[in-house]
Backbone atoms as SQL, in Angstrom:
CREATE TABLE atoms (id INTEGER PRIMARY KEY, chain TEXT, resi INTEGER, resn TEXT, atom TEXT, x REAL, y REAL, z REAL);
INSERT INTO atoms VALUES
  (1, 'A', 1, 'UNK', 'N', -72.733, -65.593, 95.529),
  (2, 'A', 1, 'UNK', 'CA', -71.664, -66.545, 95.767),
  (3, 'A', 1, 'UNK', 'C', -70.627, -66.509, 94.636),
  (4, 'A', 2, 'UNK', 'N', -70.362, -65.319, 93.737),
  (5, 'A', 2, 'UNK', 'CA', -69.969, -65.457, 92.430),
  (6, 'A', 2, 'UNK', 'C', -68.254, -65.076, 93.087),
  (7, 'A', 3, 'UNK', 'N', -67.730, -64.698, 94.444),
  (8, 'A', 3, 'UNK', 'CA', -66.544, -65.108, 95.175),
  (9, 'A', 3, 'UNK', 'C', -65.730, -66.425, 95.172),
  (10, 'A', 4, 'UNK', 'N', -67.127, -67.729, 94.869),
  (11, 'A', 4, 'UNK', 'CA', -66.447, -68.810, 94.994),
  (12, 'A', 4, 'UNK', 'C', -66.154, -69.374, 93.768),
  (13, 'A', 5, 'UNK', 'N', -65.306, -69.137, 93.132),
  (14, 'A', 5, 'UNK', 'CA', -64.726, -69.465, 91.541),
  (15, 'A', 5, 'UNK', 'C', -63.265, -70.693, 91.928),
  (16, 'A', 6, 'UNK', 'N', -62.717, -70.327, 92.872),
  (17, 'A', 6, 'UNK', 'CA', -61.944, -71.437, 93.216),
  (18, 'A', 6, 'UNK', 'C', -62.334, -72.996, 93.821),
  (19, 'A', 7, 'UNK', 'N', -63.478, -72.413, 94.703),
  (20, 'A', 7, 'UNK', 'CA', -64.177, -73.475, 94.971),
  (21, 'A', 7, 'UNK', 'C', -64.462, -74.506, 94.050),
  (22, 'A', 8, 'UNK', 'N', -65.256, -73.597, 93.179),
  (23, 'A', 8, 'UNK', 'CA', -66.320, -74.468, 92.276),
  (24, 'A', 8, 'UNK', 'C', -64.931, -75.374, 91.338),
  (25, 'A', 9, 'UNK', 'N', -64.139, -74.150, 91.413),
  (26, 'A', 9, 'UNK', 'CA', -62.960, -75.512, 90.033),
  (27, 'A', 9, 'UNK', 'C', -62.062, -76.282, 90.951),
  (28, 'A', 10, 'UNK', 'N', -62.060, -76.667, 92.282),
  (29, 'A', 10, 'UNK', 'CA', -62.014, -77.590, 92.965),
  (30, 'A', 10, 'UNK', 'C', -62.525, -78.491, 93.059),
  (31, 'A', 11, 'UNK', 'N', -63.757, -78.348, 93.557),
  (32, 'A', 11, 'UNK', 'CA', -65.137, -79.278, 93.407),
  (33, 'A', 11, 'UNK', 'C', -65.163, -79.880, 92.383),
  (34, 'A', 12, 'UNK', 'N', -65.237, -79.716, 90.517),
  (35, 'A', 12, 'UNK', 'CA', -64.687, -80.269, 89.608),
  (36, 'A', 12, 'UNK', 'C', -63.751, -81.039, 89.813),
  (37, 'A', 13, 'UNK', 'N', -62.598, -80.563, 89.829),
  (38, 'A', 13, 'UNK', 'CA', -61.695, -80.993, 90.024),
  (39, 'A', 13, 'UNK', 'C', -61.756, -82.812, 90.860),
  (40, 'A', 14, 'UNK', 'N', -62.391, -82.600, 92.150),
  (41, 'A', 14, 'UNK', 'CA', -62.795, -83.538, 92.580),
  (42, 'A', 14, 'UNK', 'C', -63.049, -84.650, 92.264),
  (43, 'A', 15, 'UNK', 'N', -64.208, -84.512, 91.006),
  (44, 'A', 15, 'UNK', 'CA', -64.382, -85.875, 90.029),
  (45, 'A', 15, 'UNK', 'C', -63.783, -86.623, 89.402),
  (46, 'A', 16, 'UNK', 'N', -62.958, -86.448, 89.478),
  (47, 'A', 16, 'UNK', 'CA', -61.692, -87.255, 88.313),
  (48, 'A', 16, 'UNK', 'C', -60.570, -87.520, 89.290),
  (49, 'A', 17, 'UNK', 'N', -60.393, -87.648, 90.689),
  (50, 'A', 17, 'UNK', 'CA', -59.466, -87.892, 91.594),
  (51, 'A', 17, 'UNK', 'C', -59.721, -89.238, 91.887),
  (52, 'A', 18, 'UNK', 'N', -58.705, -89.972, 92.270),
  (53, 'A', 18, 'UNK', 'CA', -58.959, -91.473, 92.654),
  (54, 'A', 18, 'UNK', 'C', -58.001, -91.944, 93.788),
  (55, 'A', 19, 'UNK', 'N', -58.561, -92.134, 94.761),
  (56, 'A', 19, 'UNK', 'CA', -58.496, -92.013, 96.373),
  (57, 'A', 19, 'UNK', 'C', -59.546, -93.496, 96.682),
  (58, 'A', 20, 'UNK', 'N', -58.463, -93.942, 97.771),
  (59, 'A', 20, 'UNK', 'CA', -59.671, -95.209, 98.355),
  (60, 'A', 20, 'UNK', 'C', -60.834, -94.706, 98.921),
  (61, 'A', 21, 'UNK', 'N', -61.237, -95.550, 99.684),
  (62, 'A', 21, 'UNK', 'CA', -62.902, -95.513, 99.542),
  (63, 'A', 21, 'UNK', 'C', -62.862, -94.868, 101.523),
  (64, 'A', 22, 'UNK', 'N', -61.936, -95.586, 102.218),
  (65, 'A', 22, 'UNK', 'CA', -61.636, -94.476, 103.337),
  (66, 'A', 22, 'UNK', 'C', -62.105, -92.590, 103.138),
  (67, 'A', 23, 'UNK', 'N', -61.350, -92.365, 102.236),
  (68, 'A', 23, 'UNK', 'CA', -60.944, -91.087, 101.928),
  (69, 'A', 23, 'UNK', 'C', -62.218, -90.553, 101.392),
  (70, 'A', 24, 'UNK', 'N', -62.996, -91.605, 100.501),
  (71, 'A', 24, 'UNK', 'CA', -64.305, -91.245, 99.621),
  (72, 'A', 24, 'UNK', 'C', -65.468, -90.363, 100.592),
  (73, 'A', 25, 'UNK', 'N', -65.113, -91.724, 101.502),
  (74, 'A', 25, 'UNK', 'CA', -65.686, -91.190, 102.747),
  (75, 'A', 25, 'UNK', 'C', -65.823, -89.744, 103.634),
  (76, 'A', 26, 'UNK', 'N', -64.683, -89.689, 103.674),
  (77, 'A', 26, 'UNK', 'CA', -64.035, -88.232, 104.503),
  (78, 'A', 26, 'UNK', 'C', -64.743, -87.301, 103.583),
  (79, 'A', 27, 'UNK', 'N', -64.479, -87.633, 102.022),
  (80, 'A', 27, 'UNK', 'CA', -64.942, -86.223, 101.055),
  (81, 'A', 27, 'UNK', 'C', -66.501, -85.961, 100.942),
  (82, 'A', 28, 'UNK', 'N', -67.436, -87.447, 101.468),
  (83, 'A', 28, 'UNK', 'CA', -68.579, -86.948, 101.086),
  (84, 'A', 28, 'UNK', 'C', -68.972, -86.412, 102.852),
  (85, 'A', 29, 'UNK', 'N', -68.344, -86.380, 103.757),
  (86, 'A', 29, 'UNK', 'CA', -68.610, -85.719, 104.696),
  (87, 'A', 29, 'UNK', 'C', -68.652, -84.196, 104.771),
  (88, 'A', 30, 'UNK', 'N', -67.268, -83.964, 104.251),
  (89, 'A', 30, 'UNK', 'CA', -66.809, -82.601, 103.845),
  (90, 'A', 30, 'UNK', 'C', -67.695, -81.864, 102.962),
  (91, 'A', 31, 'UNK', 'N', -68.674, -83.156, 101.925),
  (92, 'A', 31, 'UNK', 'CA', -69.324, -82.061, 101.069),
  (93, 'A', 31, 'UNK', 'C', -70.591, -81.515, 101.783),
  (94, 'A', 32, 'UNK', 'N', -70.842, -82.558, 102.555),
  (95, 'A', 32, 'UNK', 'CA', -72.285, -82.562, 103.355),
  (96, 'A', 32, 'UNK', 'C', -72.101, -81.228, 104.215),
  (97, 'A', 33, 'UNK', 'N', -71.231, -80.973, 104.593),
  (98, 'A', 33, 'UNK', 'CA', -70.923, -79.880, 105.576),
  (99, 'A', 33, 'UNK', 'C', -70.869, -78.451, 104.582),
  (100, 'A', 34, 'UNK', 'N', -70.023, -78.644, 103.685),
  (101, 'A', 34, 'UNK', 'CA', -70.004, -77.912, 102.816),
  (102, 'A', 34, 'UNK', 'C', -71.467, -77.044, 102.367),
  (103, 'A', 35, 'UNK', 'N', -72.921, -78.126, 101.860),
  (104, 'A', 35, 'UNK', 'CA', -74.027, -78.036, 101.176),
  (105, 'A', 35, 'UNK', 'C', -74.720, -77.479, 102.630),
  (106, 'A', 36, 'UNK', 'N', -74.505, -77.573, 103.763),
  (107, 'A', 36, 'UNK', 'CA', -75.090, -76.864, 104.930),
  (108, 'A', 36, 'UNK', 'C', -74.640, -75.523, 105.231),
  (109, 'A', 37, 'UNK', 'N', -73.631, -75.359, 105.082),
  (110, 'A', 37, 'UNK', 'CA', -72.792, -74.230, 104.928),
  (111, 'A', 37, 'UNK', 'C', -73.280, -73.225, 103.774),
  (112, 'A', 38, 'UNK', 'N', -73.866, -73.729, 102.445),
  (113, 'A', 38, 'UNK', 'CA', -74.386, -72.479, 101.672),
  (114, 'A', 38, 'UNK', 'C', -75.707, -72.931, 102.151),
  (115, 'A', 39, 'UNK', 'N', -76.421, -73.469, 103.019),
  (116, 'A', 39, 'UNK', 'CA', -77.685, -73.308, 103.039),
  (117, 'A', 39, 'UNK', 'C', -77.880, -72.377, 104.445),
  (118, 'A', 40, 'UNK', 'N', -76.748, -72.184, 105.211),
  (119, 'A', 40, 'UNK', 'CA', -76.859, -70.901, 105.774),
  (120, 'A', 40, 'UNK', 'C', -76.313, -69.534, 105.872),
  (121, 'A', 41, 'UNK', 'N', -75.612, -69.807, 104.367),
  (122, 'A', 41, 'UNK', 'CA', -75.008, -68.323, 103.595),
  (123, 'A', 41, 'UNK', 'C', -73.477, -68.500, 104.784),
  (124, 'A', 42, 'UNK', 'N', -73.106, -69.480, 105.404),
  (125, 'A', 42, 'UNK', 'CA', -71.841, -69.477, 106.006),
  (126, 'A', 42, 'UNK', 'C', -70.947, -69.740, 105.383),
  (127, 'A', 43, 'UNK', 'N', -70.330, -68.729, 105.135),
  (128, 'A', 43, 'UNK', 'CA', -68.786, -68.037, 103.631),
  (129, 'A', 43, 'UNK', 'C', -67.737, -68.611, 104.745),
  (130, 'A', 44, 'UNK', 'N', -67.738, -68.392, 105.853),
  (131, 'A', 44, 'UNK', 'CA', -66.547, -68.943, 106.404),
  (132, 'A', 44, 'UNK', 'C', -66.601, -70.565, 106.708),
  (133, 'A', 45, 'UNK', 'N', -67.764, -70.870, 107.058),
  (134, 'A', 45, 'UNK', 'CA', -67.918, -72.640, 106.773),
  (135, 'A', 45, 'UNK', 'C', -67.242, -72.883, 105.476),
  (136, 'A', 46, 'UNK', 'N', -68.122, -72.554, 104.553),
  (137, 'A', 46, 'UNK', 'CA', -67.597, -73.180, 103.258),
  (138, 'A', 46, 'UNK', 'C', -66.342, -73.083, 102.475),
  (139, 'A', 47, 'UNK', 'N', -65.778, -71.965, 103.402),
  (140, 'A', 47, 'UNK', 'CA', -63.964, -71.994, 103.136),
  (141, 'A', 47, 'UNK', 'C', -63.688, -72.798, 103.759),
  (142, 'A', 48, 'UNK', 'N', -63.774, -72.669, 104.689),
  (143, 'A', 48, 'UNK', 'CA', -63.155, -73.797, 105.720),
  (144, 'A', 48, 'UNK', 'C', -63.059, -75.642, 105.475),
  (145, 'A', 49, 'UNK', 'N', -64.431, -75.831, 104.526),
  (146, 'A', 49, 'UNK', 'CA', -64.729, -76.922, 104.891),
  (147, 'A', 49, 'UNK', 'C', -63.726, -77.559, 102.783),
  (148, 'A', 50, 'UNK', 'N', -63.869, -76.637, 101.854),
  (149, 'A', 50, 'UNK', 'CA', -63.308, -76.874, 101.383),
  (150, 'A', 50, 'UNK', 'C', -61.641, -76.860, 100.804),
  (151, 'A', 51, 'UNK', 'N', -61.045, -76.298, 102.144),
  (152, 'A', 51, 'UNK', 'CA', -59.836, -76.336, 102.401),
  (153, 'A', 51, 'UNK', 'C', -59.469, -77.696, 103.009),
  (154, 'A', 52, 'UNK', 'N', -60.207, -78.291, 104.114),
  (155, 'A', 52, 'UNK', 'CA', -59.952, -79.723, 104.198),
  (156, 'A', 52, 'UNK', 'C', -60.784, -80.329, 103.204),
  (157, 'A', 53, 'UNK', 'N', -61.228, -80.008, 102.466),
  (158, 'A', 53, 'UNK', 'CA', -61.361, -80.836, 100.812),
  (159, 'A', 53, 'UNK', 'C', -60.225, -81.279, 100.254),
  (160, 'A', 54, 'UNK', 'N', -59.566, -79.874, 100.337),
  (161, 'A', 54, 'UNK', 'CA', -58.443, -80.012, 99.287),
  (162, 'A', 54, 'UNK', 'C', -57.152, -80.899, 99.693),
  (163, 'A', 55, 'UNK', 'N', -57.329, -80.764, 101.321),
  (164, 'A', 55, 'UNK', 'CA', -56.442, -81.371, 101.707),
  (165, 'A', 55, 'UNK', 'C', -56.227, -83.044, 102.032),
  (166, 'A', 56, 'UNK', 'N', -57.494, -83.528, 101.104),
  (167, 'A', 56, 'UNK', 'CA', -57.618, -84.780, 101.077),
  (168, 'A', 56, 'UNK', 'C', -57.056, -85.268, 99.623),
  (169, 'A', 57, 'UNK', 'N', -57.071, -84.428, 98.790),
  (170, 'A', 57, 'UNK', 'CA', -56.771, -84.968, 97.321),
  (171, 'A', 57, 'UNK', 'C', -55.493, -85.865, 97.420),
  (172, 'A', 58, 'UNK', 'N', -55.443, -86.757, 96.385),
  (173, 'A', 58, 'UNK', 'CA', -54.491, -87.547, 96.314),
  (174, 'A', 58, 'UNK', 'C', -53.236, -87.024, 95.880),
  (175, 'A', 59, 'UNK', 'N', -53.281, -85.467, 95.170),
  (176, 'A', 59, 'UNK', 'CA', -51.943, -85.612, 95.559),
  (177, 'A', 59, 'UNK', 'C', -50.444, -85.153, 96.515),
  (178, 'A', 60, 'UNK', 'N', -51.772, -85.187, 97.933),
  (179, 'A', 60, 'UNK', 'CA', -51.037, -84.777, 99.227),
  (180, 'A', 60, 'UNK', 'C', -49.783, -85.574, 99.700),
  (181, 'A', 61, 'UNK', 'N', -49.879, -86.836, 99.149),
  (182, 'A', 61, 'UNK', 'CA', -48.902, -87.891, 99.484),
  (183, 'A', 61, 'UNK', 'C', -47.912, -88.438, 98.065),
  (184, 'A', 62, 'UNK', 'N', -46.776, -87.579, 97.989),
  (185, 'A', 62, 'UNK', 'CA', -46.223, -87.461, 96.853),
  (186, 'A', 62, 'UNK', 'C', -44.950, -88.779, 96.763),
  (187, 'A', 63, 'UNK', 'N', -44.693, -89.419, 97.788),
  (188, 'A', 63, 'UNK', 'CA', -43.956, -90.588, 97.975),
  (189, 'A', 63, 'UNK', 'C', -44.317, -91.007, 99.066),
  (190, 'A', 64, 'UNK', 'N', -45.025, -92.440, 98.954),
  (191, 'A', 64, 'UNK', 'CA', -45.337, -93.485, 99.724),
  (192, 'A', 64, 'UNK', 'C', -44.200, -93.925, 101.292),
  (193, 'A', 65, 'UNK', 'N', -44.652, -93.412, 102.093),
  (194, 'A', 65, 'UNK', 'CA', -44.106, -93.634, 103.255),
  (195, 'A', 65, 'UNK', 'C', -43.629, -95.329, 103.632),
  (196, 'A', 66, 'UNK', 'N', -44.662, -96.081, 102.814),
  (197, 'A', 66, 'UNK', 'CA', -44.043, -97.928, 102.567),
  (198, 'A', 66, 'UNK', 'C', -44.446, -98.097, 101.589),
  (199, 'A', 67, 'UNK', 'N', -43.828, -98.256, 100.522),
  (200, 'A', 67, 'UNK', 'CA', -44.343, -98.228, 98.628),
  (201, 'A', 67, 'UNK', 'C', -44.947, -99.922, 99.382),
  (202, 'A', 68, 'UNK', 'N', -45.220, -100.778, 99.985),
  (203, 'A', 68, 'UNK', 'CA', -45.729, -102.614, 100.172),
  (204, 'A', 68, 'UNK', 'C', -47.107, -101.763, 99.969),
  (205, 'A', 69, 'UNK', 'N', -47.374, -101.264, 101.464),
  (206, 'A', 69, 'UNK', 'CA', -48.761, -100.436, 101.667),
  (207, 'A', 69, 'UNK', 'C', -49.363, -99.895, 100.214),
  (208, 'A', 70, 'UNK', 'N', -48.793, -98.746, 99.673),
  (209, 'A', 70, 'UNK', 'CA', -49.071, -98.435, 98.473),
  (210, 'A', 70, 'UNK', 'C', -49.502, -99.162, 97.906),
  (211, 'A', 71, 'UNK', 'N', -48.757, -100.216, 97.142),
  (212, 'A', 71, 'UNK', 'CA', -48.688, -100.954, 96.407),
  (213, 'A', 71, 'UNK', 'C', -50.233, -101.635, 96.206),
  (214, 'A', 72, 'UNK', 'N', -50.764, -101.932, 97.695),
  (215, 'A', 72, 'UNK', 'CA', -51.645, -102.609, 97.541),
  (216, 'A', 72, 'UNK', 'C', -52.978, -101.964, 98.190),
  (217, 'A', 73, 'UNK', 'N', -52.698, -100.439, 98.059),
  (218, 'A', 73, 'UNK', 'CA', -53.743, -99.581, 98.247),
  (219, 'A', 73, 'UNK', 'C', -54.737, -99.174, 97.332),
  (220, 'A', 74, 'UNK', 'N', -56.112, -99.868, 97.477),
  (221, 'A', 74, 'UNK', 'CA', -56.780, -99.579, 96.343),
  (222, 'A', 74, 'UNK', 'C', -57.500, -98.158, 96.024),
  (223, 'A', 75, 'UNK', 'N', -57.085, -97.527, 94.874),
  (224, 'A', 75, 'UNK', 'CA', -58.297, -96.325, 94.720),
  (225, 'A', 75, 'UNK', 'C', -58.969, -96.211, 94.011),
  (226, 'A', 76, 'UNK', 'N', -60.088, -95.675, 94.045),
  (227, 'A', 76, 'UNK', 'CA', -61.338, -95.730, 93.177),
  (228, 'A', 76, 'UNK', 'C', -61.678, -93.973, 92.470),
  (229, 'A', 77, 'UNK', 'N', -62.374, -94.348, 91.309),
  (230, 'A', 77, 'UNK', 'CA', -62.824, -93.263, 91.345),
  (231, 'A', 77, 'UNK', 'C', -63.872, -92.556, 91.980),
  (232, 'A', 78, 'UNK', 'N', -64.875, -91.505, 91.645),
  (233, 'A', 78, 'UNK', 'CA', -66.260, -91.440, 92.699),
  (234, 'A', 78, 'UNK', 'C', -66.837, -91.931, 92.662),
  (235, 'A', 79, 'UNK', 'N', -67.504, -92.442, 94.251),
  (236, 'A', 79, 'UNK', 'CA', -68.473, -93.247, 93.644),
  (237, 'A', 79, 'UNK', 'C', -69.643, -92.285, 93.068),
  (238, 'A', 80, 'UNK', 'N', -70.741, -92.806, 92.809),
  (239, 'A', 80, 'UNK', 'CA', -71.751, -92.079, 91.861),
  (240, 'A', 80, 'UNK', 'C', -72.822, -91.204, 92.916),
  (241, 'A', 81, 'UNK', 'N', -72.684, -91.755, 93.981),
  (242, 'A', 81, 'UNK', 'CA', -73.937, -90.608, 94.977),
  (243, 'A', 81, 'UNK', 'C', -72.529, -89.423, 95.815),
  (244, 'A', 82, 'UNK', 'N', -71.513, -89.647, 95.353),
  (245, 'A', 82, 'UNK', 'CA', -70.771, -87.947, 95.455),
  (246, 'A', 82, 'UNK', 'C', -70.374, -87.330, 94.371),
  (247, 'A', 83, 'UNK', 'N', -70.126, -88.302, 93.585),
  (248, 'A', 83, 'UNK', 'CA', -70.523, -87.927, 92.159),
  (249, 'A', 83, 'UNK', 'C', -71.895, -86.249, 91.964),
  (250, 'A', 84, 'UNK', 'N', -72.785, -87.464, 92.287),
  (251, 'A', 84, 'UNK', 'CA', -74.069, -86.534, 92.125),
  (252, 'A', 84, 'UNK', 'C', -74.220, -85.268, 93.515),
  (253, 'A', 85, 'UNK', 'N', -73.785, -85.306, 94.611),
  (254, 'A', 85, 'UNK', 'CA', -73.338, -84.191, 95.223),
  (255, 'A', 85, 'UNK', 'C', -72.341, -83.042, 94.810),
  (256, 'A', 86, 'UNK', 'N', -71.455, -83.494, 94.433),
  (257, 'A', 86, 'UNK', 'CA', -70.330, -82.287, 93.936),
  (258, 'A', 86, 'UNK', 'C', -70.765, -81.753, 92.860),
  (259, 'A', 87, 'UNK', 'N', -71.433, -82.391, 91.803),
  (260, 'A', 87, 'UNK', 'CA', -72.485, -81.491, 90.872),
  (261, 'A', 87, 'UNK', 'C', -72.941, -80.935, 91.196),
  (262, 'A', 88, 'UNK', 'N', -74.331, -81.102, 92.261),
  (263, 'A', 88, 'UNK', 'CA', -75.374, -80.379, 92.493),
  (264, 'A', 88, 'UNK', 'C', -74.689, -78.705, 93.298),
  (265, 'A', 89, 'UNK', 'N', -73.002, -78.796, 93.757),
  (266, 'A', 89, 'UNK', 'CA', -72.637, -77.953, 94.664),
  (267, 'A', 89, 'UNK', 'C', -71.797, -77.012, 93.731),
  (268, 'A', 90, 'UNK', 'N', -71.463, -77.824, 92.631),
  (269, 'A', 90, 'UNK', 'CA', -70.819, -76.769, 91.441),
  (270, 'A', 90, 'UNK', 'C', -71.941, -75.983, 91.146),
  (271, 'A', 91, 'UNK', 'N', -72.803, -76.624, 90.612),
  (272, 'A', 91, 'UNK', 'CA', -74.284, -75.541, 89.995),
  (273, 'A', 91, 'UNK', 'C', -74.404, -74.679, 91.077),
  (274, 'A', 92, 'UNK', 'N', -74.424, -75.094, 92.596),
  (275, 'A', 92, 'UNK', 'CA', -74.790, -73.973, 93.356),
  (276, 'A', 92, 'UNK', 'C', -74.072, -72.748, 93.153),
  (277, 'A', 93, 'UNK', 'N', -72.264, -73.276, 93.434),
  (278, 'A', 93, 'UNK', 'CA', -71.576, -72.027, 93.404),
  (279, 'A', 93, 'UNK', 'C', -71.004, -70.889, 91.914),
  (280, 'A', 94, 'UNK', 'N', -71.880, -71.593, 91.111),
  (281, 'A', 94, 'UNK', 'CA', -72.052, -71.022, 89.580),
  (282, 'A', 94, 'UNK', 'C', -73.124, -69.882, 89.730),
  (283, 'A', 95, 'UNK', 'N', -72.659, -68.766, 89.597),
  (284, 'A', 95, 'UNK', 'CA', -73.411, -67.664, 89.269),
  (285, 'A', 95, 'UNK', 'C', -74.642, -67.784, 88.035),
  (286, 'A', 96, 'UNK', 'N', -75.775, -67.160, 88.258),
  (287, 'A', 96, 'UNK', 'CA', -76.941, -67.616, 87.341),
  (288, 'A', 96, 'UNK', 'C', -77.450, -69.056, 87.681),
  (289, 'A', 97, 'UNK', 'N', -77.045, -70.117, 88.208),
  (290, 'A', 97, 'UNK', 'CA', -77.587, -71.224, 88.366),
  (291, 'A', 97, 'UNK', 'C', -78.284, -71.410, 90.327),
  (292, 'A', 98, 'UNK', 'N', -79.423, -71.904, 90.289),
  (293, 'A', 98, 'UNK', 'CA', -80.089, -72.084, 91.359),
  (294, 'A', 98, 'UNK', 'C', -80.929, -70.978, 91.858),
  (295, 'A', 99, 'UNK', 'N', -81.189, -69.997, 90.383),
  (296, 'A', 99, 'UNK', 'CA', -81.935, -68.792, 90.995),
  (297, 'A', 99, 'UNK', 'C', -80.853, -67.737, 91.718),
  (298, 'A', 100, 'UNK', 'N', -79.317, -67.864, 91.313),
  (299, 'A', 100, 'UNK', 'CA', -78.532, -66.813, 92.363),
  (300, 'A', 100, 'UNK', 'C', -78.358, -65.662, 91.143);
């Protein structure tokens, strides 16, 4: 899996994004799909699935379509059980780690 080098500094990346809890949502779906995807060596799943990763990050929406809305849109950082998923999926796609 030593192909997925963009991935993995995405996935990083991930942790430090702050997005409401809607969205939190969407991402720990995406990862779940993602962690099924290397558990059946599916390279095109796991592109796929972290391309609509990326396309959730916050900073897809570069001016607020109603700054009111905005305004009072709360975001969070991760919570701590995707937290602990997007780790466990960096180590995967890290060469030498997980026995690869």
């Amino acid at each position: 899996m030593d192909g997925h080098w963009l991935d993995r500094q995405l996935l990083a990346e991930v942790l430090h994004w702050r997005v409401d809890a809607h969205a939190w949502g969407q991402i720990e779906q995406l990862l779940t799909l993602i962690a099924g995807s290397l558990d059946r060596a599916d390279l095109v799943g796991v592109r796929r699935d972290v391309t609509g990763l990326a396309l959730l990050g916050p900073s897809r929406v570069s001016t607020p379509i109603n700054p009111e809305i905005a305004a009072t849109d709360e975001t969070r950082t991760v919570p701590e059980d995707v937290a602990e998923l997007l780790n466990t999926l960096v180590d995967r796609l890290t060469p030498g780690e997980s026995g690869e």
